[in-house]
C-alpha positions in Angstrom: 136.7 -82.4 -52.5 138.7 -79.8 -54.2 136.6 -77.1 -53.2 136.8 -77.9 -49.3 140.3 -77.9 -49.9 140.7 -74.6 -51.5 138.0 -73.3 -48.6 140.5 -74.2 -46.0 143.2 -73.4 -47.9 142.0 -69.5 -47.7 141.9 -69.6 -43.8 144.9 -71.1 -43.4 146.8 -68.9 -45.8 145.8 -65.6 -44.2 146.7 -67.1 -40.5 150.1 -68.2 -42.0 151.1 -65.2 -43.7 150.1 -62.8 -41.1 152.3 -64.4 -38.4 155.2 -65.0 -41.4 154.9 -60.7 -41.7 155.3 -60.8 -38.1 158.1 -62.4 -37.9 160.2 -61.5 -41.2 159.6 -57.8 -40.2 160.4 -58.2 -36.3 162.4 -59.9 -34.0 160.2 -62.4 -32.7 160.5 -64.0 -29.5 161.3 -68.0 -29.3 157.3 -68.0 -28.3 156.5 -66.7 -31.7 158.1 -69.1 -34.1 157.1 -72.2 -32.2 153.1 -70.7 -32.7 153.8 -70.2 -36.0 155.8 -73.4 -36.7 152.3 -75.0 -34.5 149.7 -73.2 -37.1 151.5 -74.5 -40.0 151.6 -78.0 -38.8 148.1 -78.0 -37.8 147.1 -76.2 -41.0 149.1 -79.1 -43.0 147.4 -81.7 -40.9 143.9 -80.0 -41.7 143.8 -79.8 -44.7 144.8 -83.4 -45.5 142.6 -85.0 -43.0 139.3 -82.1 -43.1 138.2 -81.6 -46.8 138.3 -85.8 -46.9 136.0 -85.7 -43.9 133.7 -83.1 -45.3 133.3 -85.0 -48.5 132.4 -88.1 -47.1 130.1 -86.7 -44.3 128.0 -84.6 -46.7 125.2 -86.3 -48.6 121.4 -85.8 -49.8 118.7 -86.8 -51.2 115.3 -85.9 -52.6 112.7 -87.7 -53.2 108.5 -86.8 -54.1 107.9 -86.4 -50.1 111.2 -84.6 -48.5 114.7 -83.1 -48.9 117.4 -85.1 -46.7 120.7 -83.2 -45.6 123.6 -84.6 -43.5 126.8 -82.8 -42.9 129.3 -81.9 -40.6 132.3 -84.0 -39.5 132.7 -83.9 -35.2 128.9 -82.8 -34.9 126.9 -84.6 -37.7 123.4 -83.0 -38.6 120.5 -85.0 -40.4 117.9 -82.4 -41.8 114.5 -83.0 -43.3 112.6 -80.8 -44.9 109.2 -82.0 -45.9 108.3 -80.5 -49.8 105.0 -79.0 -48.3 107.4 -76.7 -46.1 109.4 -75.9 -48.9 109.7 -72.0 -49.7 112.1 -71.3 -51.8 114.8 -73.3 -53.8 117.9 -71.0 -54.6 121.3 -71.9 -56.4 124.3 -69.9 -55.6 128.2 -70.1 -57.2 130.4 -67.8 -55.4 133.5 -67.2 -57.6 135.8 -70.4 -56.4 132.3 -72.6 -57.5 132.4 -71.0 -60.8 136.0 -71.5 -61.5 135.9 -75.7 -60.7 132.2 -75.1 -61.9 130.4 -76.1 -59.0 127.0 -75.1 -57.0 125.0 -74.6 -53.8 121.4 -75.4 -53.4 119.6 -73.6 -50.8 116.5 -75.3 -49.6 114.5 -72.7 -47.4 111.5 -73.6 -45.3 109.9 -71.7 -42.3 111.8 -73.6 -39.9 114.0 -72.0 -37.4 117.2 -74.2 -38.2 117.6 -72.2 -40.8 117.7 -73.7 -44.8 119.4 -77.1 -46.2 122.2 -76.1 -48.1 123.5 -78.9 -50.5 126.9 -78.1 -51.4 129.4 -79.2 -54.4 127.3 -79.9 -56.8 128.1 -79.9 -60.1 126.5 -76.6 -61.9 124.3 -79.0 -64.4 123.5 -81.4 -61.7 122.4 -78.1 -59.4 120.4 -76.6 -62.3 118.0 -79.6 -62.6 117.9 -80.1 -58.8 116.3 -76.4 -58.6 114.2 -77.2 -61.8 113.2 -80.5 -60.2 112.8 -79.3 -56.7 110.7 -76.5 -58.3 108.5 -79.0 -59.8 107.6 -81.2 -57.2 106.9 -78.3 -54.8 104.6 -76.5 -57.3 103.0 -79.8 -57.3 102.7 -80.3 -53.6 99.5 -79.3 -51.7 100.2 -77.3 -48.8 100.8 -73.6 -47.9 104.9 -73.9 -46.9 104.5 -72.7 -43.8 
């Protein structure tokens, strides 16, 4: 959950300090300071509410047939992807996911939806899900496509 909250944390600090440049180095209309006063409320508000969302809408599971993906918060997605259409299995830490020592585990198939993406796991638990995922695919008869 940490991670979604330093995500958001990002966005919310760039909006934030480019309209507190704004108006330290200008005098800004009434307009101004009750947008900015807005942001930061709904920034606050965000990233309480958001990352706990996040966390509890995003789950998966794998098993010898099929990769299962649901995510999103307002508009929640359930993906399958079947191991015979698997293509590739990647892992990827951008530099926030090394520093709490977390992963991402791209699934990709030929679909046009795009790949499964499991996200926050822990960098041991994403190492054997690629080794396991690798495994079972090798395994599976098919030609991914």
């Amino acid at each position: 959950m940490l991670w979604w909250t330093l995500q958001a944390c990002v966005l919310w600090l760039v909006l934030l300090i480019g309209g507190g440049v704004g108006l330290y180095f200008g005098k800004a209309p009434l307009w101004l300071v009750v947008l900015e006063v807005a942001v930061a409320v709904v920034a606050i508000g965000d990233l309480v509410l958001e990352p706990r969302l996040q966390y509890r809408a995003h789950r998966w599971e794998v098993t010898d047939q099929a990769v299962y993906v649901q995510s999103g918060v307002i508009v929640r997605e359930w993906r399958i992807a079947p191991l015979s259409r698997v293509q590739t299995v990647d892992s990827e830490r951008g530099p926030l996911q090394q520093w709490l020592k977390l992963a991402t585990v791209t699934v990709t198939t030929a679909s046009a939806s795009g790949p499964l993406k499991i996200r926050g796991l822990g960098q041991d638990e994403a190492a054997e899900l690629v080794d396991r995922l690798t495994a079972i695919t090798e395994a599976t008869p098919g030609d991914a496509t």
